[in-house]
Structures are given as C-alpha cells and as structure tokens.
TILODREN-544852 format. One line per 3 residues: number of its first residue (from 1); for each residue x, y negated, z of N, C-alpha, C, O. Coordinates in steps of 0.05 Angstrom, whole numbers, plus 32768, in hexadecimal, padded with zeros to 4 digits. Each point is the difference from the previous one (the first is absolute). Layout:
BEGIN
NUM> X,Y,Z,X,Y,Z,X,Y,Z,X,Y,Z; ...
This chain:
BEGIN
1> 8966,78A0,879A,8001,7FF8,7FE4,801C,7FF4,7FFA,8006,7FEB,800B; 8009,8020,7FE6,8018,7FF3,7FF0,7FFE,7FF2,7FF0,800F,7FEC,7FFD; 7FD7,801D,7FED,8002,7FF1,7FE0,7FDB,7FF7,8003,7FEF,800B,800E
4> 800D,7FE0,7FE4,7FE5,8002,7FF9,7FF7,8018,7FF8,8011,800F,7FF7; 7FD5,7FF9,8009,7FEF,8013,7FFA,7FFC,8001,7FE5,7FF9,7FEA,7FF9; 8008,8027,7FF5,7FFB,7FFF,7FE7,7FE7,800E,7FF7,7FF7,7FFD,7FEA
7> 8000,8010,802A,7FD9,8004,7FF6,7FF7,8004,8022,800A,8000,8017; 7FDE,8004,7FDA,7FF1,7FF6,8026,8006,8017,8014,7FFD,7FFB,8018; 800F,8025,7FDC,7FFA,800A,801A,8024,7FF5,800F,8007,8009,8016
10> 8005,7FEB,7FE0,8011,7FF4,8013,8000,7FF0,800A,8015,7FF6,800B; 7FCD,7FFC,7FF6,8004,7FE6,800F,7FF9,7FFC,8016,7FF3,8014,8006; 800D,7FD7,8014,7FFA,7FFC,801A,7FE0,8004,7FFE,7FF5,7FF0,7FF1
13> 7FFE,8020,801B,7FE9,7FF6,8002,7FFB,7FFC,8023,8008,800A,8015; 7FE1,7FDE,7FDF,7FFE,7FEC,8020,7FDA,7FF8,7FF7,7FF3,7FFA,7FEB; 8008,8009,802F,7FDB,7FF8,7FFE,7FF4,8001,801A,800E,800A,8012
16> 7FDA,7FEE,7FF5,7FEF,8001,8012,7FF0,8014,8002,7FFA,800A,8016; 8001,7FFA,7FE1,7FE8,8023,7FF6,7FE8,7FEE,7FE9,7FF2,800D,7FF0; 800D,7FD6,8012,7FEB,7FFA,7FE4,8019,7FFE,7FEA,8002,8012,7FEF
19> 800F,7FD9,8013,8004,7FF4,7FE9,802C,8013,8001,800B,8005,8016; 7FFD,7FFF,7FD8,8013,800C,7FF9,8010,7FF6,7FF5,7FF8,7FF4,7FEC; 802E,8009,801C,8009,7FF6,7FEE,8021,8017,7FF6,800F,8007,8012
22> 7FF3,7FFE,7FDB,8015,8008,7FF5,8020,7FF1,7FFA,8001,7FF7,7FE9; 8014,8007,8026,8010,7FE5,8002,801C,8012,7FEE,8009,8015,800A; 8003,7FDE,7FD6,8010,8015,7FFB,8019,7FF3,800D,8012,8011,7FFC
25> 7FF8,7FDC,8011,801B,7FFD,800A,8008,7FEB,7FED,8014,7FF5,8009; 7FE7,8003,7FE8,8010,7FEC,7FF1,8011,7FE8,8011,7FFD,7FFD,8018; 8013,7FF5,7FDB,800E,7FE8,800D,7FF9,7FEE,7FFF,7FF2,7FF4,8010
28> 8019,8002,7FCE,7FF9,7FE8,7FF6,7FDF,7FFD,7FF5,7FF1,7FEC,8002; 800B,8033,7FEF,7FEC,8004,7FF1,7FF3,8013,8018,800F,8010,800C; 7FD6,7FEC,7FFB,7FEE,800C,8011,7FE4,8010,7FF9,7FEC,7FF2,7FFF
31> 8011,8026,7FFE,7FDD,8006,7FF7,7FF6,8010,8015,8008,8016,8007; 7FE1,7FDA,8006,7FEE,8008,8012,7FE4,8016,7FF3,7FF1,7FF2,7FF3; 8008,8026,800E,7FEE,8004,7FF5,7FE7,8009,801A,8000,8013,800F
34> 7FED,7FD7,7FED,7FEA,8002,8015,7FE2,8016,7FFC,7FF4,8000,7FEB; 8005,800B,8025,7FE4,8011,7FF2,7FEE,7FFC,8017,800D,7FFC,8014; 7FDC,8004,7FEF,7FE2,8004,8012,7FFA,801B,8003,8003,8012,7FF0
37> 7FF4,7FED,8025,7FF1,8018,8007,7FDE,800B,7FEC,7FF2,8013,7FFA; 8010,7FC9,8003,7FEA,8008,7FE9,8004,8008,7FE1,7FF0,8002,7FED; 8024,8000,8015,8003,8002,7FDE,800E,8015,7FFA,8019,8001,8002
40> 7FD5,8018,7FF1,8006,8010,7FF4,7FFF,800F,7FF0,7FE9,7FFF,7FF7; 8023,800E,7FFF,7FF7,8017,7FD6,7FFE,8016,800C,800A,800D,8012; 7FE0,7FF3,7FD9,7FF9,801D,7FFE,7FE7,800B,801D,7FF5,8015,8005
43> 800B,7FD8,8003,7FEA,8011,8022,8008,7FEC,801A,8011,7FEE,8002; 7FDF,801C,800E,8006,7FFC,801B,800D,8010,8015,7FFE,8019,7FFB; 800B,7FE2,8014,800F,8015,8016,7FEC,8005,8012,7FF9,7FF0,8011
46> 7FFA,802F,7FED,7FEC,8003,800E,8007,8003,8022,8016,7FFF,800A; 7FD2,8003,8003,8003,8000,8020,8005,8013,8003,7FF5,8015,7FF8; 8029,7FE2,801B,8005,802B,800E,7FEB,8004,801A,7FF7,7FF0,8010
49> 8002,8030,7FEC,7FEE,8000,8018,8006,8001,8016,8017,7FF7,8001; 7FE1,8010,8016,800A,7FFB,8020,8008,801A,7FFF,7FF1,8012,7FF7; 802F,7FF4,8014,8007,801F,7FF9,800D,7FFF,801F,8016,800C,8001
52> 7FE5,7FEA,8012,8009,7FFF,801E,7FF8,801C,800A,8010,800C,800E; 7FD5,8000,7FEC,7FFE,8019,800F,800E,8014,7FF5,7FF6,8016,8004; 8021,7FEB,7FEC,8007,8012,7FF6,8019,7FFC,8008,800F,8012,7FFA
55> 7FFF,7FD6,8017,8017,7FFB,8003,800E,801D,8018,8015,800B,8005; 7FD6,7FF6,8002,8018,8021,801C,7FFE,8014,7FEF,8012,8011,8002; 7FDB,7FF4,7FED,8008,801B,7FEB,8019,7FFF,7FF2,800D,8015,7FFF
58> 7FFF,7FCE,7FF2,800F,7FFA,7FEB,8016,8007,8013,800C,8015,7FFD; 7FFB,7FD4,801B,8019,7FFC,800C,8001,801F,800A,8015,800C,7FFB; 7FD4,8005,8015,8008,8024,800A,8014,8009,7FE5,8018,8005,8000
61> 7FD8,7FFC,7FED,800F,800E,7FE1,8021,7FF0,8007,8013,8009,800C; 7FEA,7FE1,7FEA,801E,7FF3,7FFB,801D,800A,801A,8018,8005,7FFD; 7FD0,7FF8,8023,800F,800B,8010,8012,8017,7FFC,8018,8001,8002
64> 7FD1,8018,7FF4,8009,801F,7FFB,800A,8004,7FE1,7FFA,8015,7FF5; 8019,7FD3,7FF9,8006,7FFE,7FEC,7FF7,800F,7FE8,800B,800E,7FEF; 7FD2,7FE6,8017,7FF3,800E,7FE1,7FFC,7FEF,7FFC,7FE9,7FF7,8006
67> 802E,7FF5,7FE9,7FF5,7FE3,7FF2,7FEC,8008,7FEC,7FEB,7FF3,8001; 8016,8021,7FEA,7FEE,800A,7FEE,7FE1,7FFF,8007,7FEB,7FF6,7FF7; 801E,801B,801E,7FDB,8005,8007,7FEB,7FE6,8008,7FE8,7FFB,7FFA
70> 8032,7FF3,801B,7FF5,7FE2,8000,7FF5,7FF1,7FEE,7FEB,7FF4,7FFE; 802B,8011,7FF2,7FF5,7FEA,7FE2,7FE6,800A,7FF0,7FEE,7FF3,7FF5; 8014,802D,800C,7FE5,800F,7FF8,7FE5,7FF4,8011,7FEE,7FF0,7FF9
73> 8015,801A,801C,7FEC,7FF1,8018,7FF3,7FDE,7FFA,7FE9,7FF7,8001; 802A,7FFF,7FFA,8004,7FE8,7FFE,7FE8,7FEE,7FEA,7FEC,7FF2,8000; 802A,801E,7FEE,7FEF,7FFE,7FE5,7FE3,8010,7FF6,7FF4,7FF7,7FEC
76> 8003,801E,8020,7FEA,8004,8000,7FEE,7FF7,8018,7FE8,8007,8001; 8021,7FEC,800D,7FE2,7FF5,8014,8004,7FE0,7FE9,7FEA,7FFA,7FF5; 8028,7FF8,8005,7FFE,7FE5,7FEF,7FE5,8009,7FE1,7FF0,7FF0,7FF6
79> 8014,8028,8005,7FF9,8008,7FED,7FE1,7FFF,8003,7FF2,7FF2,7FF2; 8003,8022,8026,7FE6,8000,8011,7FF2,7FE5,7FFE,7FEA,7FFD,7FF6; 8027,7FEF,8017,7FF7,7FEA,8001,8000,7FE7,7FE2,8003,7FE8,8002
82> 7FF9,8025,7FEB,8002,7FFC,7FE2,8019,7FE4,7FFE,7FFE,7FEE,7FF0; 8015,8015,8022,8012,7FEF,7FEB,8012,8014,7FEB,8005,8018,8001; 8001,7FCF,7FEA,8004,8004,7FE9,8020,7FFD,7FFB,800C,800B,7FED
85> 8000,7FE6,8026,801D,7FFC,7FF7,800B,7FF4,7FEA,8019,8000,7FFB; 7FD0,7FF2,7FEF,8001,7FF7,7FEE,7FFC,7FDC,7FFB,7FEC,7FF3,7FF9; 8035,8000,800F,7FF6,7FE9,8003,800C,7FF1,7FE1,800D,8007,7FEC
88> 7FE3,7FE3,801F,8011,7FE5,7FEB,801D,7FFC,800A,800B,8008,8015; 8001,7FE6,7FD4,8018,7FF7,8001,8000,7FDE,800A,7FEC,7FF1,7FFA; 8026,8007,8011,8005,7FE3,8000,7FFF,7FF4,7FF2,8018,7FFB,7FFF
91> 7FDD,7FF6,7FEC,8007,7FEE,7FF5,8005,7FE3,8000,7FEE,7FEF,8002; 8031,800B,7FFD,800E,7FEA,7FFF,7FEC,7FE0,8000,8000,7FF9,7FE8; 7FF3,7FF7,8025,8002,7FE6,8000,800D,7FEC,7FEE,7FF4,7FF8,7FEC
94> 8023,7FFF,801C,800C,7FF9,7FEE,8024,7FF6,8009,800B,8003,8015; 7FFD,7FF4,7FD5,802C,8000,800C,8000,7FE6,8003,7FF7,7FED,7FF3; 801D,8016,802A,8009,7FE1,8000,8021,7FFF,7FF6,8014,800E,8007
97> 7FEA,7FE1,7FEB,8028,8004,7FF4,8001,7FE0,8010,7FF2,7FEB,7FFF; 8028,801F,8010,8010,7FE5,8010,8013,7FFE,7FED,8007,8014,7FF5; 8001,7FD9,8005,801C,7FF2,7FF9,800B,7FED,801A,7FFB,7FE9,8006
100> 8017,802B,8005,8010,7FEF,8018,8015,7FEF,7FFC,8015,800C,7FFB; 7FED,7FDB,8005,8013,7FEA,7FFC,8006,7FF5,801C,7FEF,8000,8012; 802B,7FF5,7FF2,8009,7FF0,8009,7FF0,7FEA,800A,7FFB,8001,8018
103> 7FFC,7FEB,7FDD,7FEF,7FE8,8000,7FE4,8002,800D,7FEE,7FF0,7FFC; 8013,8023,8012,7FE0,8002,8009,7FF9,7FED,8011,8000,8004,8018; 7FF8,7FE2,7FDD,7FF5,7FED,801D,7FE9,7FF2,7FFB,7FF2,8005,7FED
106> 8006,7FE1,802B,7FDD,800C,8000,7FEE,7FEC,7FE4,7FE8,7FFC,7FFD; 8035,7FFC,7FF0,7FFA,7FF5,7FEF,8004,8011,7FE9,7FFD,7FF6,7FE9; 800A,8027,8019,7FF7,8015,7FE8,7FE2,800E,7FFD,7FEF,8006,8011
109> 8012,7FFB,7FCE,7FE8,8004,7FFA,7FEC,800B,800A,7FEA,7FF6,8003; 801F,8029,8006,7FEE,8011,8010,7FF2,7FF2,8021,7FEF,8009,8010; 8021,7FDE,7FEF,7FEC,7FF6,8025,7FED,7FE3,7FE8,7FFA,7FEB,800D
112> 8001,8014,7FDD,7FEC,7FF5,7FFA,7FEE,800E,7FFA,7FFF,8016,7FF7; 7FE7,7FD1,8013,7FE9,7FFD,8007,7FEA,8017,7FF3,7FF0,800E,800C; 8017,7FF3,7FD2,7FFB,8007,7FF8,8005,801C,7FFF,7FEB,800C,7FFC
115> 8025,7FFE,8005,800B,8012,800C,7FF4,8011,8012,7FF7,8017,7FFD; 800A,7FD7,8019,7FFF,800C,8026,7FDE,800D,7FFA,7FF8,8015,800A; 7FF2,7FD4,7FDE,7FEB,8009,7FFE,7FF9,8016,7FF9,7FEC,800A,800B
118> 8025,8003,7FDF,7FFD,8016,7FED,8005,8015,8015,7FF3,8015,8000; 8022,7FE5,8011,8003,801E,8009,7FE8,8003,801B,7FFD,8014,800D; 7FF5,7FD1,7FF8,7FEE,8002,8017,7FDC,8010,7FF2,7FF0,800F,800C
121> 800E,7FE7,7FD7,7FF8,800D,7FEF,8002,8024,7FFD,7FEC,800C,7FF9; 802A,8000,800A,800C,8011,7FFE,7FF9,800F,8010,7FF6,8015,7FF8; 800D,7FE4,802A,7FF0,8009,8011,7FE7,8007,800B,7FF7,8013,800D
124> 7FFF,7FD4,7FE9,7FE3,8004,8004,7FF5,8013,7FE5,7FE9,8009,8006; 801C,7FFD,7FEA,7FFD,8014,7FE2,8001,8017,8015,7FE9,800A,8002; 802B,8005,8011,8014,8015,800A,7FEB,8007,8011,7FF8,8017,8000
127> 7FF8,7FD0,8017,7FF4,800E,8010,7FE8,8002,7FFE,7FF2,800C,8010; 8005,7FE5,7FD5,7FE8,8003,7FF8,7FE9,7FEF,800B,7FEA,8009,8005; 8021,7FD8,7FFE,7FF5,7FEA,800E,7FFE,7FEA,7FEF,7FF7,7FEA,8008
C-alpha cells in the first residue's frame, strides 16, 4: 500500500475466519471496516458438498491438460449433489474511524472507563453472549 484505500476492494483485509476486518491504510485518519460471519444480504452461503472422491478424476484431467473437461466434471458431480452456487453477500457490521494523534496516553479518552465498556459491549453483541 502507498496511499490509503479509497473503496474497499483496496483495502487490507485481516480476520480469523468469524469476525473480519477491512484496514484502508490511513495515517492520521484511520477506517477499520469489521463484518461476522453471521451477517449477511440476501441468503446464506450454502454447504459445499464432500467432493474428495472426485479429487483423482479432477487432478488425472488437469494432469493430461483438459482443464475444461475438469471444470465440466467438476461442476456436474457439485450439481448431482444439489448445490446451488448461489450465495449471500457479506454484510458490513459496522466502521471504526481512528483519528491518530500524537497525545495518545493512558489519560486519553478512548482508555476511559466508559469507553473500555462500550467496546466490551461490542464484543459480547459480535459473539453473541
């Protein structure tokens, strides 16, 4: 990254596999954009099926460079097994905007009490506790 990110598909993304964060680079000015695994538009991301027995047919094809026929193969045993390929989208959580200053010490706002609560609040909302 040279410049901050100016829309999300340029930004860092960083996560655990539940919770997601989108980081655009800022300096002074910082926006974190966080999402869940639970939260999404439009649908759910359905279960892919177990496609392991099909793994020495795919890799024989790819060996003998019929990527085509693989992906054909591929996609009709997924098909057999009624997935749909038709998922939801992520939807965003919510933004954290930093303002980075100089003065950060343990007598700025963000390490009060009130504060430290909201975002302990925050978490427990996230994991659903």
């Amino acid at each position: 990254m040279i410049t901050p990110a100016e829309q999300w598909r340029e930004g860092l993304p960083s996560g655990n596999g539940t919770i997601g964060a989108l980081v655009y680079g800022g300096v002074s000015v910082e926006r974190v954009v966080f999402n869940h695994n639970e939260l999404w538009y439009r649908g759910r991301v359905a279960d892919i099926p177990d496609m392991s027995a099909e793994l020495l047919v795919v890799r024989k094809l790819f060996l003998e460079g019929e990527y085509w026929q693989a992906y054909d193969h591929y996609r009709t045993i997924m098909r057999e097994k009624k997935f749909s390929g038709s998922n939801g989208t992520y939807h965003p959580a919510f933004d954290l905007n930093l303002l980075l200053t100089a003065d950060v010490t343990d007598d700025h706002p963000i390490f009060n009490p009130k504060c430290m609560a909201v975002m302990e609040e925050v978490r427990k909302a996230i994991r659903g506790k």
